[in-house]
N, C-alpha and C positions, 0 to 999 in steps of 0.2 A: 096469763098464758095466751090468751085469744087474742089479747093484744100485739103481742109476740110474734103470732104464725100472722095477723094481717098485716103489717111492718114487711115481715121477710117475704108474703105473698107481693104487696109494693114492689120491694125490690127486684123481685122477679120479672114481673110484669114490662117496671124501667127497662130491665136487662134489654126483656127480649123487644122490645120498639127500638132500644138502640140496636139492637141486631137488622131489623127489617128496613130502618130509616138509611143504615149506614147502606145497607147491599142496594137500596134503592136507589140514594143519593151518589152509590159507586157506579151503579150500572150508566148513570145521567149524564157523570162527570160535573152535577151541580155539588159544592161545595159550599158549607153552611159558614165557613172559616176562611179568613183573607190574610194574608201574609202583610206586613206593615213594615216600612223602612226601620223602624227603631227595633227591629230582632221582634218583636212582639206577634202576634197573630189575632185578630179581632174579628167578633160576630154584629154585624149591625144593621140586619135586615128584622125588620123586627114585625114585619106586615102579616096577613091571618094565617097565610101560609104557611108563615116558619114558626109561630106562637101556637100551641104551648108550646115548650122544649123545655127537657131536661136533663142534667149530666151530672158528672161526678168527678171530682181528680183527688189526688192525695200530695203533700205537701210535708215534706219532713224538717227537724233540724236533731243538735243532739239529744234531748231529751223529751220530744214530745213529737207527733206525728195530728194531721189534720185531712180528713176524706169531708171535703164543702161539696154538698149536696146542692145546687143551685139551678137557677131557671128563669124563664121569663114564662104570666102564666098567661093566660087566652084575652087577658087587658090591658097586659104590657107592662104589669108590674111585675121586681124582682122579687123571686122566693130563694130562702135560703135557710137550708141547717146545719150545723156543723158535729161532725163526728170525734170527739179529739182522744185521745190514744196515751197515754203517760207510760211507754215500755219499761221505766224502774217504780212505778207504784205496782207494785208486785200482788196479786187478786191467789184468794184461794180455792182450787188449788193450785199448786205454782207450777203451771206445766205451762205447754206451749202457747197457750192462747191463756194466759194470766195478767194481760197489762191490762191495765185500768183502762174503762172506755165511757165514754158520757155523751148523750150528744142532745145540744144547743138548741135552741129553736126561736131565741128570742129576734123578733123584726126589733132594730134599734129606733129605729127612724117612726115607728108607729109612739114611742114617749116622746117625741118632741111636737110643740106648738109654733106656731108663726102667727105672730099677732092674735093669740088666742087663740086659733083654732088649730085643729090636727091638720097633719099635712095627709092628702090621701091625691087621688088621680095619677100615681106616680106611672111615668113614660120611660123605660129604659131604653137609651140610645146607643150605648154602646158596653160590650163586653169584651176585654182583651185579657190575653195569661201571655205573662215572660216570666215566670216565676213568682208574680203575684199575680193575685185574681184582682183587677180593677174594673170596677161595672159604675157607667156614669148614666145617670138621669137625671129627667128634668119634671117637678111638680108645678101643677099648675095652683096658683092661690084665691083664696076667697077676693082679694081687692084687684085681681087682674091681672098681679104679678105672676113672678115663675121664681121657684129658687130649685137649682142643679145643688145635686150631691152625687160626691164622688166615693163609691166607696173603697177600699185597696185592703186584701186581706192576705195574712201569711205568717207564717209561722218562725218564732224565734231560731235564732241559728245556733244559741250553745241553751237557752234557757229552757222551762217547761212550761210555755205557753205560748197562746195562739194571740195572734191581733188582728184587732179590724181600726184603718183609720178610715173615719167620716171627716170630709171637707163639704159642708153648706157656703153655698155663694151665691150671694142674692142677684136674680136675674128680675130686678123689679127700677122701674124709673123712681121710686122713693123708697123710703128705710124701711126695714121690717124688723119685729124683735121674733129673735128666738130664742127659745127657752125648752128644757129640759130638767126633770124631776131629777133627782141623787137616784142611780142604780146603780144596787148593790146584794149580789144575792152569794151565799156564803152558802157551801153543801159539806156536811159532816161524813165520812162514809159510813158501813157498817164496819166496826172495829173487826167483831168477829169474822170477816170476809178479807182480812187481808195481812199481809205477811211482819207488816208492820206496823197496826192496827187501823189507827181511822186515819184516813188522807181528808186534805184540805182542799175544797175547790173555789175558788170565788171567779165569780162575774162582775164585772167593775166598768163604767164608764165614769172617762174623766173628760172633762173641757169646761167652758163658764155656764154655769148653769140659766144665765139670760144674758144674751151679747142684742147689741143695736147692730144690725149691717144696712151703711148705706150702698149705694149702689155699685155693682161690682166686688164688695168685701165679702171675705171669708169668715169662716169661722172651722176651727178645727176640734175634734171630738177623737178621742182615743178609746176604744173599747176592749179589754182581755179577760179574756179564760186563761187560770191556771192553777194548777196543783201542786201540792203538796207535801211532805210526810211530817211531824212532827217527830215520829218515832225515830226517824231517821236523823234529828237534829237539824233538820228544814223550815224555813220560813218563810212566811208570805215577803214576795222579791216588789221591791220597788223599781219600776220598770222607765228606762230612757228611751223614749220610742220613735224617738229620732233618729238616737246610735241606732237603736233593732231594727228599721228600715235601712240603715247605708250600711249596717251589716249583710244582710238581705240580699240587696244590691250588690255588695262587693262579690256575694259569692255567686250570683249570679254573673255579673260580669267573667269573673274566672272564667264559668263554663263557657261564655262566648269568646274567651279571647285564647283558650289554651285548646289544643286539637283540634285548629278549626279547617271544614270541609271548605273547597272551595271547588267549583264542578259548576256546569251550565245549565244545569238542575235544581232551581232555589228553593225549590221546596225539600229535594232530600236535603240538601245545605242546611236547612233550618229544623226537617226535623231531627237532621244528628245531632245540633246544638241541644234542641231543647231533650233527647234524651240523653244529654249527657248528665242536665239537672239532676233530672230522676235518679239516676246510675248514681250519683255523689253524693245528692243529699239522704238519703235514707241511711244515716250511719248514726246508733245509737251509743254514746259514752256510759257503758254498764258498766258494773263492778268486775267482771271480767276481763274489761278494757273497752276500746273500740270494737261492737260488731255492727259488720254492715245489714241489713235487713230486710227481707222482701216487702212486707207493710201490708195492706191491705185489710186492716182491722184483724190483724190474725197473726202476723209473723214477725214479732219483734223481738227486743234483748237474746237472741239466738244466731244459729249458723246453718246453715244446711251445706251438704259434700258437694250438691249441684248448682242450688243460687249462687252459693259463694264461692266454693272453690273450683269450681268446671265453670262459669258463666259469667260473673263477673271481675274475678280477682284477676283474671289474665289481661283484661282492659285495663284496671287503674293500673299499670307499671308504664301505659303511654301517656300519662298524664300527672303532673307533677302537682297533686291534691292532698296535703300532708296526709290528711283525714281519711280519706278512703284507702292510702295506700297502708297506712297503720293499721287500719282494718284487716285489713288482707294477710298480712303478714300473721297478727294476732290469731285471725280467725285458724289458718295453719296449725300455729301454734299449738292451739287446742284443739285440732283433732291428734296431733302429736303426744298428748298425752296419754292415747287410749293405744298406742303401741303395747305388745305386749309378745314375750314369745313362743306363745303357743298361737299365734296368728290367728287369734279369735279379731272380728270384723270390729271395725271403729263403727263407732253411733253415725247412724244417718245424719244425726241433730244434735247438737251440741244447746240446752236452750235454758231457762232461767240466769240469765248473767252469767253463765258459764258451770251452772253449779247441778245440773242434772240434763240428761239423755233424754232423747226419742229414736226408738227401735221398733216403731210398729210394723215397718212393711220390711223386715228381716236386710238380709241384703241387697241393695237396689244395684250394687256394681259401686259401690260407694267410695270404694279405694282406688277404681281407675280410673272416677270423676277427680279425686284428689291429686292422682300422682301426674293425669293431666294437666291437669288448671296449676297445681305447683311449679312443677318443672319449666311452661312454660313464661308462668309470673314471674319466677325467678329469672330467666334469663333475659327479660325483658328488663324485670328491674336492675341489675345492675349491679346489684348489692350484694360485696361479699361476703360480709357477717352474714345477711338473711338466710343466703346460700349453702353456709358453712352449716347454719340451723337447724335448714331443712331440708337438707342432704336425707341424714336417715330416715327422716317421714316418705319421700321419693323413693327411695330404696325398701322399705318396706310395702308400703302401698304396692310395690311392681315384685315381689316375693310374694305377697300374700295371692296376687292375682294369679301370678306364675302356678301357685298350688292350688288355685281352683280350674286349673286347665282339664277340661273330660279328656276322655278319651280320643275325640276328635279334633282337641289340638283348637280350643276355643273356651272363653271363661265361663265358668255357671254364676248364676245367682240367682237367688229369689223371687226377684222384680227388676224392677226400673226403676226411672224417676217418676213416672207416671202411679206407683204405688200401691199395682194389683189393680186400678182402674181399668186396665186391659190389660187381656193376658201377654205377657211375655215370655212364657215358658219356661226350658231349667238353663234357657244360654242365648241370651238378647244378642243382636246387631252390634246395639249401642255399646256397651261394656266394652266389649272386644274390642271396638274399635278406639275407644278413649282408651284400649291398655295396649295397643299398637302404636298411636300417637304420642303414649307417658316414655315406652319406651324408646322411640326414636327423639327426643326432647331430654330424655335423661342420658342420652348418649354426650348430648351437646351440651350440658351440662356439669357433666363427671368430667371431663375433657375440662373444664375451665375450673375444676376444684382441686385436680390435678389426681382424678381416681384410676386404678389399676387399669392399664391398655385392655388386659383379659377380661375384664369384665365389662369395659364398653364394651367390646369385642362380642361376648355372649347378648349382651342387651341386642345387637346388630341382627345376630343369628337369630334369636328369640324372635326378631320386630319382622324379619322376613320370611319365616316359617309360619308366623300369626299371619298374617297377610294373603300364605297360601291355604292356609284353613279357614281363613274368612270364605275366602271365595268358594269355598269346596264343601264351606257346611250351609254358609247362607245362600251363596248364590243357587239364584230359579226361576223358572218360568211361570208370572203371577200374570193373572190375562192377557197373557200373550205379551206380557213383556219384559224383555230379560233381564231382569233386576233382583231384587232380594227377598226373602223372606224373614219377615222380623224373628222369626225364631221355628228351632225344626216345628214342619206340619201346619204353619200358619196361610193359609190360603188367601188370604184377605191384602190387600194392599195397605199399607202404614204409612205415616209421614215420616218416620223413624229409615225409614230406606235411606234418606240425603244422607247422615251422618259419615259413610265411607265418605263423598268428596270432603268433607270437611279436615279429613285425616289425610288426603290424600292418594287414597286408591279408587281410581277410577276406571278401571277396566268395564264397567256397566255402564259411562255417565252416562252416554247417549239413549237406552232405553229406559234407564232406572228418572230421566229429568224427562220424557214423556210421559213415564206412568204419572210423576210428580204433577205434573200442568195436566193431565187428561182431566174430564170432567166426571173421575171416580173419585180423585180425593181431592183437585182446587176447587174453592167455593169465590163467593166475593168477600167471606171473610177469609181467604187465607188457606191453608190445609186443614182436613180435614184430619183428625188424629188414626182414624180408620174408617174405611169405604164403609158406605151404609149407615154410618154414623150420624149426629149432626152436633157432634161435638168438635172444636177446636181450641189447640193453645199455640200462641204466638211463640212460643219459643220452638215449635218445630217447623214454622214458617220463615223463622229468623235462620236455623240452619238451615235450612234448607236454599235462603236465598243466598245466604254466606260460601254456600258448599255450590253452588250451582254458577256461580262468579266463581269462584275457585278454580272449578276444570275447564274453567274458557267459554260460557256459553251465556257471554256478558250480556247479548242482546236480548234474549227472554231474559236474565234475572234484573236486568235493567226495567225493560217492561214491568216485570212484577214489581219490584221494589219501586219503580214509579207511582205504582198505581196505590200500593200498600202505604205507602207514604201521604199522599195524597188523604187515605181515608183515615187515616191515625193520629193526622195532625191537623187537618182540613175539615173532616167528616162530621159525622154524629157525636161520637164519643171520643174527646181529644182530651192531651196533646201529646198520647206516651204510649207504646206498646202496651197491650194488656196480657193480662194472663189468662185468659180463658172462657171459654162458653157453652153451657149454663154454667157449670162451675165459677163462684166465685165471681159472678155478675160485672164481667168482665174489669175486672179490678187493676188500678195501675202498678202490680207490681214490679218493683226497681229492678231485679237483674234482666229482666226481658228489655228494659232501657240499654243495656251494656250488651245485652246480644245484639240490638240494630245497631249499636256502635261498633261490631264485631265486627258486621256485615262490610261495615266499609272498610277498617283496617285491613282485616285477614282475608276477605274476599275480595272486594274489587282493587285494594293495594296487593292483593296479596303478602301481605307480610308473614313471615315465620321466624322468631328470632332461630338464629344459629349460635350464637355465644354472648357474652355480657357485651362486645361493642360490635357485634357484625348480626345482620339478618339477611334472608332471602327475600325478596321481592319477585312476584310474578303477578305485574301487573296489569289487568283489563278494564283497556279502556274501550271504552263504550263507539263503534265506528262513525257516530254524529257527535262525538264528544272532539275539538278539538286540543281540549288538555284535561288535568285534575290535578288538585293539589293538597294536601295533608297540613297545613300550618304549624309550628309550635309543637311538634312530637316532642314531647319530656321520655325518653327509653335511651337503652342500651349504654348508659352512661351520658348522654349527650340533649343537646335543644336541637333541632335542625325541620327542616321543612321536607317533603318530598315531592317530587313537582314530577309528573308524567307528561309528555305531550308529542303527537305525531310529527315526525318531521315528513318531507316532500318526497322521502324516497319510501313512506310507507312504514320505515322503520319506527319504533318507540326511543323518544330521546327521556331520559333518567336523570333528574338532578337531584342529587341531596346538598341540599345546601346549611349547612351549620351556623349557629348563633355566632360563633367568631369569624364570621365572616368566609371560611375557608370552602372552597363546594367539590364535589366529585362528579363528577358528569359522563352519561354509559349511553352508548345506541346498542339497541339491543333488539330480535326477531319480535314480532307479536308470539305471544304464548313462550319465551323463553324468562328463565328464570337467572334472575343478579343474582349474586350477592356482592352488600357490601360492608366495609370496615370501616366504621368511624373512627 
């Protein structure tokens, strides 16, 4: 146990240096991280200054997930442990946080010899992530020589294990042998700890156990962790780990070549690709099907109503990723089962492979995160079976909300997303406003399934009488600035204020995006969740820069998201949105990836689908931006690009231009909003 708390004290401690190192290195505009032509991002400053350092990322595929603990320490050697994660080795008890976890700590490179001796003095020279971690170095040898190793680590993309490939190349004017002992280490678990009794773990290096390299040759070394079930009719996988890198590869490439940014800003450019990785890869193949997964050593084979269905699901329908989008669709699915009618609330969490609930923080507003993130996944996607699906999950999710209306003509619930972390009261901002958004979204919607006129008609009435109760319950004067208060009697200013622009009503922006940027609730990390606090999570920073591009006020959210960009992909702790701080020691979980991805569809394209082949566009562009472009949009039925750029008379010139060649072309005011028909 005391090993325990000084482990999770470690972590802490990590956290908070990357907290001070990131606002320091923000305030400098030194960045420890360099952008590199091959999509990649690389650290290779390695002098006293920047040594020690250390970070963390996570890394998924479908069956197993990796958080590489790694660093260079104060003499320029690499340290490194790996976390690995198995979300279908099911741990008892089988609730949410029941996936197998183990974590690694073997140096490989300390079993091998060169000419007899160990190799040590090791110099790391460079450190790059594009979706593998590759760290190269160079050892200095007992005869004078050097021999460089490279090492490249990541995670299988359908299997359940992790790899590391070692490449040694002899950097010496004559031959060297090297040589490596057989390791092989095989972990039984405790039967009685798990759901299908003992799982299998082995550690395995394979390559020639003594090669000659003359000068300049290689020699390659394969090293995996992987797990098991036997109970499950599983066996140890014999592994192609060549296919498993251009597997790797392939799906990386995807994420670079499908949705790509292109803007005069190469850094957002690069950090919407790399989280797009994030956003896709965290999709676990359970027995329930496809779920997509926050990760974090905490949240796997599960769903939640906000990760998934408010935050990310609405993204994958602009990207044609089989895998994620089956996810989405799936994860629906299963809260569709907890319909019922006496309109008791669907589970917050959907979690063990689909086979048991989490209901701890009662209801968060659970069903107007869903009837959101559906209605608008669905119109994006395209798909009229899916639609046809989950039609009545939309329609109940916006009944259920409808009857939790008080008296003042605004939704109660429980909580938040936030989860009693902070008070919310008996009727959040947020809720209302994701069941304002479900209802104008399931207007556009019902219209393309071909539902009763009267009852879009009432959703119409509904979405603008909510609208004038938002204003009339939340709207207030919070230190003198006319903006909201997150729920009756809260005095304090929230980050949770953005979420109206995000929906659309902005009759506040202009005081409610000063309280936002004043120095009561922006820090250098971001927003702060509430004044006085010194707590933050990236996903109320990501709405907030989403919703602040939204109502036109591109030039601050452009600076912020500059700057947020810069320290999330650049900084201390890279290469992905995180989740939060102290909570959760700032962990890269995946949907906060698909929220910066938000940021630039919905926000600075402004996009809002309107029906399965038209959306609205209102888009801001930035007034030192000479154009912006959207690449390869997989939605609305269609592939097509969308291309924004100023013409001479001031106006915004509008291309969609489509895969078969066909384009539509629109000048349009700044701040006015298209729509168009594919």
């Amino acid at each position: 146990m005391r090993r325990f708390y000084s482990i999770f004290a470690a972590f802490i401690a990590m956290g908070a240096l990357l907290v001070n190192n990131t606002a320091s290195r923000g305030a400098d505009d030194a960045m420890r991280w360099s952008l590199q032509s091959d999509g990649s991002i690389q650290w290779s400053d390695f002098s006293e200054k920047s040594i020690p350092h250390a970070d963390h990322i996570e890394a998924s595929g479908e069956q197993v997930s990796t958080v590489l603990r790694y660093g260079v320490d104060e003499t320029g050697a690499f340290t490194l442990s790996r976390s690995v994660v198995w979300p279908m080795l099911r741990t008892i008890p089988n609730n949410t946080h029941a996936s197998l976890m183990r974590r690694f700590d073997v140096n490989l490179l300390s079993y091998f010899t060169v000419d007899g001796a160990p190799l040590s003095g090791e110099k790391v020279e460079r450190v790059s992530l594009n979706g593998f971690l590759t760290v190269q170095s160079r050892y200095s040898l007992a005869n004078g020589g050097a021999l460089q190793a490279e090492r490249k680590l990541f995670p299988s993309t359908k299997g359940p294990f992790i790899i590391e490939r070692l490449t040694l190349t002899n950097a010496s004017e004559s031959a060297i042998t090297v040589e490596t002992p057989l390791y092989r280490n095989v972990t039984q678990t405790d039967a009685a700890q798990g759901v299908n009794g003992s799982y299998s773990l082995v550690e395995e290096l394979f390559g020639e156990k003594s090669a000659v390299l003359q000068k300049g040759e290689s020699a390659r070394y394969d090293f995996v962790v992987q797990g098991y079930s036997e109970g499950k009719g599983e066996n140890e996988q014999a592994i192609d780990f060549d296919a498993e890198e251009a597997a790797r590869a392939a799906f990386v490439e995807t994420m670079w070549d499908e949705l790509v940014l292109d803007t005069p800003e190469e850094t957002i450019d690069r950090a919407f690709a790399f989280a797009k990785i994030r956003a896709c890869e965290s999709v676990y193949r359970t027995a329930g099907g496809l779920m997509h997964g926050p990760g974090g050593e905490s949240y796997y084979a599960a769903i939640w109503a906000n990760d998934q269905a408010e935050y990310a699901n609405p993204f994958f329908a602009f990207m044609e990723y089989p895998t994620a989008r089956e996810s989405a669709y799936n994860s629906y699915r299963h809260f569709a089962r907890f319909m019922n009618d006496e309109y008791r609330r669907i589970p917050s969490s959907i979690i063990a492979e689909g086979i048991d609930v989490w209901q701890g923080a009662g209801d968060r507003g659970d069903q107007a995160m869903i009837a959101y993130g559906a209605s608008r996944y669905l119109l994006a996607r395209a798909d009229l079976q899916e639609a046809q699906d989950l039609w009545p999950l939309v329609e109940w999710c916006l009944e259920y909300c409808k009857r939790r209306l008080n008296a003042e003509g605004v939704v109660e619930s429980d909580s938040d997303e936030l989860e009693g972390r902070f008070p919310a009261g008996d009727a959040n901002l947020c809720t209302s406003c994701l069941y304002y958004d479900a209802l104008t979204s399931a207007r556009y919607l019902g219209k393309e399934l071909g539902v009763s006129a009267a009852q879009l008609e009432e959703y119409e009435r509904e979405a603008a009488t909510l609208r004038e109760n938002i204003e009339r319950y939340f709207g207030a004067t919070v230190h003198g600035y006319k903006t909201y208060q997150y729920y009756k009697g809260c005095d304090l200013l929230r980050s949770w204020i953005c979420v109206p622009f995000v929906v659309g009503i902005d009759e506040r922006a202009d005081e409610t995006i000063k309280a936002l940027f004043s120095d009561i609730l922006w820090t250098e990390n971001g927003l702060l969740t509430q004044e006085g606090s010194s707590t933050f999570w990236d996903r109320s920073t990501l709405y907030a820069l989403r919703g602040v591009f939204a109502v036109g006020a591109q030039e601050i959210a452009l600076d912020k998201l500059r700057y947020y960009s810069r320290v999330r992909l650049l900084g201390e702790h890279v290469p992905y949105p995180i989740e939060a701080w102290p909570e959760g020691i700032q962990r890269h979980l995946s949907a906060e990836s698909a929220l910066y991805c938000r940021v630039i569809t919905e926000g600075l394209f402004g996009i809002r689908p309107t029906g399965f082949h038209k959306f609205e566009t209102t888009p801001r562009l930035p007034k030192e931006w000479p154009s912006m472009e959207l690449k390869n949009v997989r939605a609305f039925g269609k592939t097509f690009d969308l291309l924004v750029s100023r013409a001479d008379d001031g106006q915004l010139r509008v291309e969609a231009r489509l895969a078969n060649g066909d384009a539509k072309e629109y000048a349009i005011q700044e701040g006015e909003t298209l729509e168009i028909e594919l």
